[in-house]
Structure formats: C-alpha cells, structure tokens
N, C-alpha and C positions, 0 to 999 in steps of 0.2 A: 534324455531319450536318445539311442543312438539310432542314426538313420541305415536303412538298408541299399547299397550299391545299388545302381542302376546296371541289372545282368547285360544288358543289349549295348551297356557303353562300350568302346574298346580299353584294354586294360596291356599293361605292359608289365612281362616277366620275364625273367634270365634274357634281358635285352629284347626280347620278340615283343610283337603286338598282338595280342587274340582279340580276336571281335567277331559278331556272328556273320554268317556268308547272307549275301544280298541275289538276289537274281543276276544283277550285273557282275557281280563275280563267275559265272557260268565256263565263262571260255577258258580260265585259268585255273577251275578245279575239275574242270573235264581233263584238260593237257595234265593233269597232276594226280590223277586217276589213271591215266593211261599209260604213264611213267612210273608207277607202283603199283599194277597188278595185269596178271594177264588177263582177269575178266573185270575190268571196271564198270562203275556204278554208269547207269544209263542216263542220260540229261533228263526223263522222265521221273525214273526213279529220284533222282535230287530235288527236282522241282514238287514232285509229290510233300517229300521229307520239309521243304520252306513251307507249305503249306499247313502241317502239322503241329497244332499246338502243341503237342507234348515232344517235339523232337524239337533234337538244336544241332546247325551247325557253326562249328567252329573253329575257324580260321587262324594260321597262327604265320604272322610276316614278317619282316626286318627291311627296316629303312636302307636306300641304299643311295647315298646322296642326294641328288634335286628330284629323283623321278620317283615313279610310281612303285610303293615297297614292294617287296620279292613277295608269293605265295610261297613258305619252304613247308609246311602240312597240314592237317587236317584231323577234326573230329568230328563222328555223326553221335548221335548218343537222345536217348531217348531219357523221361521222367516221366511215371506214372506210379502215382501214388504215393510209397515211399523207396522206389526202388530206382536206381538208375540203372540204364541196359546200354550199353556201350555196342555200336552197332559197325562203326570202322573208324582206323586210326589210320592214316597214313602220313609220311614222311617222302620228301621228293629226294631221288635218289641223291643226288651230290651233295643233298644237308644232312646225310643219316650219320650218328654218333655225335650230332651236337646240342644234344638233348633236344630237340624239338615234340618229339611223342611225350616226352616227361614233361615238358610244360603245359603241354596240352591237356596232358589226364591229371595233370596236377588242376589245372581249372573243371574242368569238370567233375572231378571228384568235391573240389570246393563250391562246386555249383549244386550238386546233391543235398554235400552237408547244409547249405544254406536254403535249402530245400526239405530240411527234417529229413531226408530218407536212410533209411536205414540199411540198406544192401547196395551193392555193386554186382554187375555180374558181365561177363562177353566170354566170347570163342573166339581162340585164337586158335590157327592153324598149328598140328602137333610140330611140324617140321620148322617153327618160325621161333627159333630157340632167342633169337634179342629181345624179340617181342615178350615172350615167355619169363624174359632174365628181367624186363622192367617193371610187368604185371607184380610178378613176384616181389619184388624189391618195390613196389608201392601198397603191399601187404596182399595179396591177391592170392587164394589158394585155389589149386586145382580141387573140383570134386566132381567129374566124371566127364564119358567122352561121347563125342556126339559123331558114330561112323558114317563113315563117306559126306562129311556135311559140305564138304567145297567136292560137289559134283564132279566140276569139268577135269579136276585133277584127281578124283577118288582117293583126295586126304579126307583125315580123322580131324574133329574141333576136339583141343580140350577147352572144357567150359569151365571156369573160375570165377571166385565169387570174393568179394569183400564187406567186411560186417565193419560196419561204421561206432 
C-alpha cells in the first residue's frame, strides 16, 4: 500500500523549500506583497485565506547559512471540488528568473493532481508576458478575457485554464 505525503510537511524542490504559510509568517509576506505589486493583498485579506479550508498558502524559501531561510515567493490558490483556482503567484523582485514561480506552481499543480482535480484555471494580467510565457509552458491555455479586472490600473485578465 503506498502511503499519501503529508501536504502541510515542508518539501524541497530545485533547492527551495515550500511549506504552507503560518500566521507567524505575516510580516515577511506582507514586505513581499508590497515588493510585487502595487496593490497588495491586505494582512486581513491573507489572514481570512489561513482560515479557509479550501485555500492554501504556499511559501517558497532557500536556506541561507546559520539564519532564518529567505522568503523569495509565494502561492495563494484555492481547491474545490475538483478544480484548482490559482488566486496569486508572486516572486520577490531580486529572485525573478530563478525559477521560483515554476516551482511553486509546479507544487500546486502536484497538489491538485493528488487532489483528483481535474482543471486548473487563474488570470493573469494581459501586460505580464513572463508570467504568461510560464503559464503557458506549464500547459496553460488562454480561453478568454476578463476586462478592466485589475481595477486600479484598468488592465484586462486573460483567464487560462489547464485540463489535468
């Protein structure tokens, strides 16, 4: 009989550690929220999402000698049913292009499938062409647009989906 991973352990990929975020992590994905978007997620808004059983966040860090690992990104992402909704990915800015979003949605996508679900879906801003270029390249297609959905800048979401 083979046994099922404990999802809430932490797990080590392309050298990072992901593990889910704790309330004590608070002050270091607010400073990392605030550094990757000009409207960041509110400490309410996050603490709501810890509450949620069907939401997960997940933390992605890299040891850095004797001290406390670095925070370098982040996934929020929800499960219901059999679908995963990917709700924000961020990347702190001086670790972007070291795969950090790729490992991240590489675990949650592996957290779907080990979840039976059979979709993927999120919006990503039209103008966010890396984000776009990894979606893609982790099988991801576009199938429509969702106008003026990031308000405060009056961009377009395109919404993509992936079939498990």
């Amino acid at each position: 009989m083979r046994r099922m991973r404990d999802d809430s352990a932490p797990r080590a990929k392309h050298d990072f550690l992901i593990r889910q975020m704790t309330v004590e992590d608070m002050p270091a994905v607010m400073a990392l929220e605030k550094q990757s978007f000009k409207n960041p997620w509110s400490p309410e808004l996050l603490q709501r999402e810890l509450q949620h059983e069907w939401s997960t966040i997940l933390l992605v860090e890299e040891e850095r000698g004797a001290g406390a690992p670095v925070l370098l990104g982040l996934a929020i992402f929800w499960i219901v049913h059999d679908e995963v909704h990917v709700l924000n990915v961020a990347t702190a800015p001086e670790h972007r292009r070291r795969g950090v979003a790729r490992a991240v949605m590489d675990e949650v996508l592996a957290r779907g499938k080990a979840r039976h679900c059979t979709l993927a879906t999120l919006e990503v801003r039209r103008s966010n062409e890396a984000a776009l270029q990894l979606y893609r390249s982790l099988g991801f297609r576009p199938v429509g647009v969702r106008p003026n959905y990031y308000v405060d800048e009056g961009e377009d979401a395109i919404v993509m989906v992936l079939d498990f």
